[in-house]
N, C-alpha and C positions, 0 to 999 in steps of 0.2 A: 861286713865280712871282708875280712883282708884274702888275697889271695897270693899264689907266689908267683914268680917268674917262669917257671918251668909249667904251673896250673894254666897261665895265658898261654903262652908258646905249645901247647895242643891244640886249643883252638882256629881253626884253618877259616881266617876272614879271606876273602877274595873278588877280585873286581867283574863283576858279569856287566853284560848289557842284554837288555829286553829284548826278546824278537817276536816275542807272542805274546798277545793278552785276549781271556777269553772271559767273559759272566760265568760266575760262580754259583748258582743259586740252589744247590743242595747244601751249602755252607751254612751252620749254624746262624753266622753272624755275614755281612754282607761282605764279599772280599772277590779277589779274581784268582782265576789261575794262571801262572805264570809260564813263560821257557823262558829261561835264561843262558846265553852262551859265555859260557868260560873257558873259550879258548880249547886250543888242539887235543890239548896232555889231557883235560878233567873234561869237556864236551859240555852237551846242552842240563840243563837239570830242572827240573819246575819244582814252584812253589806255588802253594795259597799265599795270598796276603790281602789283610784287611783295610787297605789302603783306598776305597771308593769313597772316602768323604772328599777328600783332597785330590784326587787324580782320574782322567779317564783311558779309556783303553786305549785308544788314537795317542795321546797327549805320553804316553809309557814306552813307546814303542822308541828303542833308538837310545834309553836312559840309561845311564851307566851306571850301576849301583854298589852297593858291597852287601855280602853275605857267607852266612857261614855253613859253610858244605861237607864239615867234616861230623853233624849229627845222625843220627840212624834216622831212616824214613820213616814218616809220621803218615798213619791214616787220618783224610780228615774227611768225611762224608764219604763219598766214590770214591776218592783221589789220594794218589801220593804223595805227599810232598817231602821234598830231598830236599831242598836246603832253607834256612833259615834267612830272611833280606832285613836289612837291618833298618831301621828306622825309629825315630823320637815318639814317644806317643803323650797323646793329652788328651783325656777322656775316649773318644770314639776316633780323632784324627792322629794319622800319624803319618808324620813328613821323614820324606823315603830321606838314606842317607846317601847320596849319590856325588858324581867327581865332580872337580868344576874345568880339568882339563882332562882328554882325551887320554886313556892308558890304554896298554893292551891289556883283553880279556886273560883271566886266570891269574893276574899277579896278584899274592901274598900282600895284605893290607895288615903293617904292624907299627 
């Protein structure tokens, strides 16, 4: 499916970093709960992510990632989750999509 220029440019990708990671175990499937800070303007937001093949809670904290914050809130067991974290997936793993140098929290990833 092709999409157009104007279809991506709604999309609001943007750079957080971790400051919380917590076990998930009302989740369907194994994942954590997240806070994520993006900066002054858009603040903290959490997600779920299914990301405990590949990462631990310790090891998350401090990581700078991209995701997308402009979807409506999703219930997933107990919890809210506001934004969407981006990462590759391949069967049950999925490697987070993160910086490889230091940005400030809340910029526009396009």
């Amino acid at each position: 499916m092709t999409i157009t220029w104007a279809d991506f440019e709604k999309i609001e990708i943007r750079v957080g970093t971790i400051i919380a990671v917590e076990q998930f175990p009302k989740a369907r499937n194994p994942s954590f709960k997240l806070s994520i800070d993006f900066g002054e303007e858009i603040g903290i937001k959490k997600s779920s992510a299914q990301i405990t093949a590949l990462y631990s809670p310790d090891a998350l904290i401090g990581t700078q990632i991209a995701a997308v914050i402009n979807f409506p809130p999703k219930q997933i067991a107990n919890f809210m989750s506001e934004c969407l974290v981006l990462g590759a997936v391949q069967g049950k793993e999925v490697t987070l999509i993160t910086l490889d140098k230091p940005s400030k929290n809340g910029l526009r990833i396009s």
